[in-house]
C-alpha positions as CSV (number, residue, x, y, z in Angstrom):
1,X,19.2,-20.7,29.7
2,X,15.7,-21.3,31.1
3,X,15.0,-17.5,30.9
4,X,15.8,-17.9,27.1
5,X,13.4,-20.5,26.4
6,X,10.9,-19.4,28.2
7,X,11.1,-16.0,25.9
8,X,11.0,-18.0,23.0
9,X,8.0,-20.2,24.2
10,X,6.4,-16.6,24.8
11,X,7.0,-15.2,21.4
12,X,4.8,-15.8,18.4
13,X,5.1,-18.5,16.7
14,X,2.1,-18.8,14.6
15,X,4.2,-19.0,11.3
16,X,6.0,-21.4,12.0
17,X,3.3,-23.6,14.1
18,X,1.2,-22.7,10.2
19,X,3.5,-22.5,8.3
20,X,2.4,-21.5,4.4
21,X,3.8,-24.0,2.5
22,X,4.3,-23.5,-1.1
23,X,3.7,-20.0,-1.2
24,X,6.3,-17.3,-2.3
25,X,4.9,-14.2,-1.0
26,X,3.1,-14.6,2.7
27,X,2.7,-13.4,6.0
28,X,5.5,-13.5,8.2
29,X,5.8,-13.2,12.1
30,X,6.1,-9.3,11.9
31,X,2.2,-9.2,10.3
32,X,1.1,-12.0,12.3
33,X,2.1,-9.6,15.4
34,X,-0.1,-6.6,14.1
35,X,-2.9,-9.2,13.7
36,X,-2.5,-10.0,16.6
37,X,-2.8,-6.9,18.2
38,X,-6.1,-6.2,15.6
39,X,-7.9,-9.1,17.8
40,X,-6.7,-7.9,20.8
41,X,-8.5,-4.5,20.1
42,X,-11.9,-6.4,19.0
43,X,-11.5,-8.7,22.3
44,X,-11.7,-5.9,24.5
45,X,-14.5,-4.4,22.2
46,X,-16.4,-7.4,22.5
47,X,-16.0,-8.1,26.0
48,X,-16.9,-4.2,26.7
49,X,-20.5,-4.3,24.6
50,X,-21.4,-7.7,26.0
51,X,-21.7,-6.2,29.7
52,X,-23.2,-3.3,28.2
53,X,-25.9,-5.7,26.3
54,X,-26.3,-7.5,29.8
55,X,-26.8,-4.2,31.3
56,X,-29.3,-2.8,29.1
57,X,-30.9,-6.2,29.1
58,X,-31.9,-5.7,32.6
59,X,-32.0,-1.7,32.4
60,X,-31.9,-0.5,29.5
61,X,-34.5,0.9,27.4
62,X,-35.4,-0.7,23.5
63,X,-33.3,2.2,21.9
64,X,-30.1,0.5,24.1
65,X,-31.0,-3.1,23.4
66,X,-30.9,-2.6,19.7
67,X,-28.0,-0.3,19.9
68,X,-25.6,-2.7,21.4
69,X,-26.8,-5.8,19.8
70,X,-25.4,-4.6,16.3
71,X,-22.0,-3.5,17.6
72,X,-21.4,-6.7,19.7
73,X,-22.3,-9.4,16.7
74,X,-19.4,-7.1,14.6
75,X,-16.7,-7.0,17.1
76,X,-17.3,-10.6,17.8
77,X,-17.1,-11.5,14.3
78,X,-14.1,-9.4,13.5
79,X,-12.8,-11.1,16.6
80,X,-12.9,-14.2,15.2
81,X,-11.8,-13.3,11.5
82,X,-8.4,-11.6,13.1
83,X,-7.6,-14.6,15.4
84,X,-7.6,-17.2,12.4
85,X,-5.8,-14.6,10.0
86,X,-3.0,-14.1,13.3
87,X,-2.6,-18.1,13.6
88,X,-1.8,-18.0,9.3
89,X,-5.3,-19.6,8.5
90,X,-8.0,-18.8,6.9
91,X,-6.2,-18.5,3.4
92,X,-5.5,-19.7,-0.3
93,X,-2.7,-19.7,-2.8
94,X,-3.4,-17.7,-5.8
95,X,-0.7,-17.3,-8.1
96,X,-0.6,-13.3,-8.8
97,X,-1.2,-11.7,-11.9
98,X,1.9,-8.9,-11.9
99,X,5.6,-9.8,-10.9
100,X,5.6,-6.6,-8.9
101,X,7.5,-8.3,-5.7
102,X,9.8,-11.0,-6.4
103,X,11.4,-13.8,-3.8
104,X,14.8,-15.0,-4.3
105,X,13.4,-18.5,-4.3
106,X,10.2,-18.1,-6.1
107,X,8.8,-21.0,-7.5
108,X,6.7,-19.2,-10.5
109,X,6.5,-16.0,-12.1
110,X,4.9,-14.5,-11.1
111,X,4.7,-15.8,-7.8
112,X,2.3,-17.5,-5.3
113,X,0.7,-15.0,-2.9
114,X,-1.1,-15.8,0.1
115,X,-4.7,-15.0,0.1
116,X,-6.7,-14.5,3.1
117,X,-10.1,-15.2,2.4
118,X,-11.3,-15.2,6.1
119,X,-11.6,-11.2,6.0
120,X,-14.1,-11.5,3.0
121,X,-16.1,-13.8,5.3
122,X,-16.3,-11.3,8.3
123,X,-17.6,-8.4,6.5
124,X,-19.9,-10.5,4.4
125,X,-21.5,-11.1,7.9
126,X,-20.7,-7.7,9.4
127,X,-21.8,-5.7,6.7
128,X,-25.2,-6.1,7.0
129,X,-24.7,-5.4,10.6
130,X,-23.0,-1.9,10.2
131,X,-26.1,-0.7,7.2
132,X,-28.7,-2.0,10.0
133,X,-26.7,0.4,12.6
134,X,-26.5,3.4,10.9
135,X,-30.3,3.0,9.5
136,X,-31.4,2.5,13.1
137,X,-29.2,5.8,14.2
138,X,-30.7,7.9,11.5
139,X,-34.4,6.7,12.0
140,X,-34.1,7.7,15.8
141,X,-32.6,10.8,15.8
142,X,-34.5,11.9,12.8
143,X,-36.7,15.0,13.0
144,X,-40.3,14.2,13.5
145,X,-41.4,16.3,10.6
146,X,-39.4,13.8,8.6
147,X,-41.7,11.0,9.6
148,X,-44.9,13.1,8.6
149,X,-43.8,15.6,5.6
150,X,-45.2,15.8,2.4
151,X,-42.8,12.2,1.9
152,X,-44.1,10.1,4.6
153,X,-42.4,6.5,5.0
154,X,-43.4,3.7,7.1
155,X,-41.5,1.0,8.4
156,X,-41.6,-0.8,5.0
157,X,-40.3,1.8,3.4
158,X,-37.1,1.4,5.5
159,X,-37.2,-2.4,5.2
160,X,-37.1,-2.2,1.5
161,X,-34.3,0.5,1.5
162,X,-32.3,-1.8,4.1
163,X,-32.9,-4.8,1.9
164,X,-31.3,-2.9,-1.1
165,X,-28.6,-1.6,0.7
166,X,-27.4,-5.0,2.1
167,X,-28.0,-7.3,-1.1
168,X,-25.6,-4.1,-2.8
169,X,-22.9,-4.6,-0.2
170,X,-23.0,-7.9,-0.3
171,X,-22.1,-8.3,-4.0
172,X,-20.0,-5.6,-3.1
173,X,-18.1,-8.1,-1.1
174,X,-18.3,-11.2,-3.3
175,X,-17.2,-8.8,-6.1
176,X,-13.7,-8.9,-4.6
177,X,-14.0,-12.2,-3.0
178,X,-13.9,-13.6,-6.3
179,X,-11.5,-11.6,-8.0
180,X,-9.1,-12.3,-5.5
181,X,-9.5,-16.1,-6.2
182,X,-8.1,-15.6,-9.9
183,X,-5.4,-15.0,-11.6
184,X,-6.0,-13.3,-14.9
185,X,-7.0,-9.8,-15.6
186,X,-10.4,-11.0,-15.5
187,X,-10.0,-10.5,-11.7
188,X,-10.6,-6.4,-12.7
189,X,-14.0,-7.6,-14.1
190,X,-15.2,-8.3,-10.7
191,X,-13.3,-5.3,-9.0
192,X,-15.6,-3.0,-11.7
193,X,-18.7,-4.4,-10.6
194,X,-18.4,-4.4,-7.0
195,X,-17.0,-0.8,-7.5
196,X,-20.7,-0.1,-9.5
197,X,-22.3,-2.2,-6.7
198,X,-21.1,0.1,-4.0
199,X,-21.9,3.2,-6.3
200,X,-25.6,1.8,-6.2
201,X,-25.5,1.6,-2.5
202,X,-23.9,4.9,-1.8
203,X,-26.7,6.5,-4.0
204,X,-29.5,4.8,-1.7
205,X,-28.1,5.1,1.4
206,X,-27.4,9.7,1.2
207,X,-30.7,9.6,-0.6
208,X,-32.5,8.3,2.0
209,X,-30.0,9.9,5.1
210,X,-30.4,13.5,3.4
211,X,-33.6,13.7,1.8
212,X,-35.8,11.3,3.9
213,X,-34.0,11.5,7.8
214,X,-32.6,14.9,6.7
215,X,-29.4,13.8,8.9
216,X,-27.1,17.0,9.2
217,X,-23.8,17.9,11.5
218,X,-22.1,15.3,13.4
219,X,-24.4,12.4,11.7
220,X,-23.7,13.9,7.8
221,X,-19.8,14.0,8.8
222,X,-19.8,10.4,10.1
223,X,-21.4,8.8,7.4
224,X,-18.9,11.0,4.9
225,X,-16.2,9.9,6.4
226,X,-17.7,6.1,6.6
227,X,-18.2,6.3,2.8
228,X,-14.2,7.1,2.2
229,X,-13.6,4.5,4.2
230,X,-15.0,2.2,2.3
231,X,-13.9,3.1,-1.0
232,X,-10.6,2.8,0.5
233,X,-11.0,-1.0,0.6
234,X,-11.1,-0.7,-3.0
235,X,-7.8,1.2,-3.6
236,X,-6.6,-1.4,-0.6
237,X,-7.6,-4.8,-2.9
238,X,-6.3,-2.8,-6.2
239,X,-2.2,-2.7,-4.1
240,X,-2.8,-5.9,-2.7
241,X,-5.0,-8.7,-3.6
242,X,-5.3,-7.4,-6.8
243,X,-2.1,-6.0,-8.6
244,X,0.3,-7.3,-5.7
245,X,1.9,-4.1,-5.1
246,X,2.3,-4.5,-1.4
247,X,3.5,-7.3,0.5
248,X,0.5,-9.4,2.7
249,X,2.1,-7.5,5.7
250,X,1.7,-4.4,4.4
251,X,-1.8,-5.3,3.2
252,X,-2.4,-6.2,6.6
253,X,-1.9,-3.1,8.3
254,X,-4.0,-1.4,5.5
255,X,-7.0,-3.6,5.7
256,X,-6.7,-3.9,9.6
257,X,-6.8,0.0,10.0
258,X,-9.7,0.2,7.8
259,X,-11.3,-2.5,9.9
260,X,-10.8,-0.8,12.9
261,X,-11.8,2.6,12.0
262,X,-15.6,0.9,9.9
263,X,-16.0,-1.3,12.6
264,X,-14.6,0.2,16.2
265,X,-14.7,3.8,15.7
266,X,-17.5,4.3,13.7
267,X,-20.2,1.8,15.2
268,X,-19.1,3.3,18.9
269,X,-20.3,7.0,17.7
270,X,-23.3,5.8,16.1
271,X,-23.9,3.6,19.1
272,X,-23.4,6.9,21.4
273,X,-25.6,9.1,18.9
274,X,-28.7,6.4,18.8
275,X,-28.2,6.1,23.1
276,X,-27.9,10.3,23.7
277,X,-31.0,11.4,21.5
278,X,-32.8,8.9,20.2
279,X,-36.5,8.3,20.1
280,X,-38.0,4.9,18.9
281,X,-40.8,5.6,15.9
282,X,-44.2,4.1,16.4
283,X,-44.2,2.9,13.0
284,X,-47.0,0.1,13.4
285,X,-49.4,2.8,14.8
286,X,-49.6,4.7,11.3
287,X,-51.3,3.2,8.3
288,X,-50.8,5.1,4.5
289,X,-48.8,8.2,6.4
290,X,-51.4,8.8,8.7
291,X,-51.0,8.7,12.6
292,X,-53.3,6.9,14.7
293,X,-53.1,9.3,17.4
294,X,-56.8,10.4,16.9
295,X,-57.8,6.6,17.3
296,X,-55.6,5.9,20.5
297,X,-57.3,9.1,22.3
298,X,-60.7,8.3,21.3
299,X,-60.1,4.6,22.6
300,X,-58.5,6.0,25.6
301,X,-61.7,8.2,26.5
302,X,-64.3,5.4,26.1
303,X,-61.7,3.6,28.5
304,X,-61.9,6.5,31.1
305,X,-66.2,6.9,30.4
306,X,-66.9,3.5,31.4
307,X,-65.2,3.8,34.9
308,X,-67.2,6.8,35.7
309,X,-70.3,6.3,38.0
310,X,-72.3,9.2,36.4
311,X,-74.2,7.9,33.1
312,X,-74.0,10.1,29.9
313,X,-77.0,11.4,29.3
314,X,-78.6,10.1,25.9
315,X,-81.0,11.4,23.2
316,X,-83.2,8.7,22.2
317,X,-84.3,8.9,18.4
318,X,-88.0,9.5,18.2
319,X,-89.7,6.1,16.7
320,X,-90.8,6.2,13.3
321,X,-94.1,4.6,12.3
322,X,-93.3,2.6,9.7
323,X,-97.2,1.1,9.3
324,X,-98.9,2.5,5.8
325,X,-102.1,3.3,6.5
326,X,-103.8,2.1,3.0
327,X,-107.0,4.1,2.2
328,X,-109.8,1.6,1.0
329,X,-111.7,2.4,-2.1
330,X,-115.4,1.5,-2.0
331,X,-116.0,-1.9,-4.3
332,X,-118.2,-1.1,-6.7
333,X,-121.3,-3.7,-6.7
């Protein structure tokens, strides 16, 4: 008897503990387990990049410190996002547009679905953190012709990209934020223009990575298969959130393998591409494409001249009389 209890004190018991009350279709214990297990993946992420970050803090060399830091702030995040969607927070009723799934004791038609809003607000803050990781990969392991072509870019040139690239994604993310928050069709207004929002950002980001950073093998593969990933969220909003094709349990398992493969897999090979082979630019040192190499040496010999006991030798300029000699006329009487 006391064995019994204590395997039912052990089990989960997050929907019943949260229960979603007045909703027809919601989570039950079998997707609160695979959340579950979601969080317990970004735990162990997190805890494994923040020794590294301590490491490299002490150790490591810029290239690591910024490496890590952008991993570590997503796994955290995602961390948190997948604890309160396990314990059945984090969400909102919305009553869905298309009587695809039915309960026998639904309330409306068609019914109440459970909305978790708490994974918009992890990649709204992630996001940004992924473009920043994938820009800092490519610009490190880019070819050094890249950096001095006939195209030269500074480090405002990649701060103005970056900035277009996030504020895309962003409404990206709003996009279907919003539209999963209503319950007309007007919800496939928003769905279009985050669709055209990522479009924009897909354009800008292989614009730059190809012609710019002129990425090729393992990087051009990655950020291929990132990019399908990503429209997948799409398709995944369109069964769930969207048209309620799937149960919240099955949308779920879709959104949380997406999660893992954006936000685990793919920030660990960037983070081990940027670590192997990369070299920090020196973009502060170059003004209007042009290195200041020549300066650097130049300052570096008058450095080493002024420590040497022997004196240059120096040609003095002859001195130029600059005294007009004015001829006097004889004044006439």
């Amino acid at each position: 008897m006391f064995e019994t209890d204590l395997i039912k004190r052990a089990g989960n018991e997050a929907t019943s503990v949260n229960p979603a009350i007045g909703v027809d279709l919601k989570m039950t214990e079998h997707g609160s387990d695979w959340l579950w297990a979601v969080f317990s993946v970004f735990g162990l992420v997190s805890l494994i990049y923040a020794v590294l970050f301590v490491v490299y803090e002490h150790r490591g060399t810029t290239i690591h410190r910024y490496a890590v830091a952008g991993p570590l702030s997503i796994s955290l995040v995602l961390a948190f996002s997948y604890f309160t969607m396990a314990s059945n927070l984090g969400w909102t009723a919305v009553q869905a547009e298309f009587n695809n799934l039915t309960t026998p004791n639904q309330s409306e038609v068609p019914g109440i679905r459970q909305i978790f809003y708490a994974k918009y607000v992890a990649w709204f803050l992630t996001w940004p953190v992924l473009l920043y990781l994938t820009e800092l990969t490519g610009v490190v392991t880019r070819d050094s012709s890249s950096i001095m072509g006939p195209r030269p870019w500074s480090f405002f040139d990649l701060a103005h990209g970056l900035f277009l690239q996030i504020c895309g994604s962003l409404f990206f993310i709003i996009g279907l934020l919003v539209g999963s928050l209503i319950q007309s069709s007007y919800k496939w207004g928003y769905w279009t223009m985050a669709a055209f929002a990522q479009l924009l950002v897909t354009y800008l980001i292989f614009k730059h990575q190809l012609v710019d950073l002129t990425i090729s093998g393992i990087k051009l593969v990655l950020l291929v298969f990132t990019h399908v990933c990503i429209y997948l969220y799409l398709v995944a909003w369109g069964l769930s959130d969207g048209g309620n094709v799937i149960t919240v349990d099955s949308a779920h398992v879709f959104f949380g393998v997406l999660d893992l493969l954006i936000f685990v897999v793919v920030p660990a090979l960037l983070v081990a591409t940027a670590t192997s082979s990369g070299v920090m630019p020196t973009f502060f040192s170059r003004h209007n494409g042009n290195s200041d190499l020549e300066k650097q040496a130049a300052s570096d010999e008058a450095i080493r001249q002024s420590g040497e006991t022997a004196v240059p030798s120096t040609t003095v300029a002859p001195r130029t009389n600059n005294i007009g000699i004015a001829t006097q006329e004889p004044v006439a009487a």
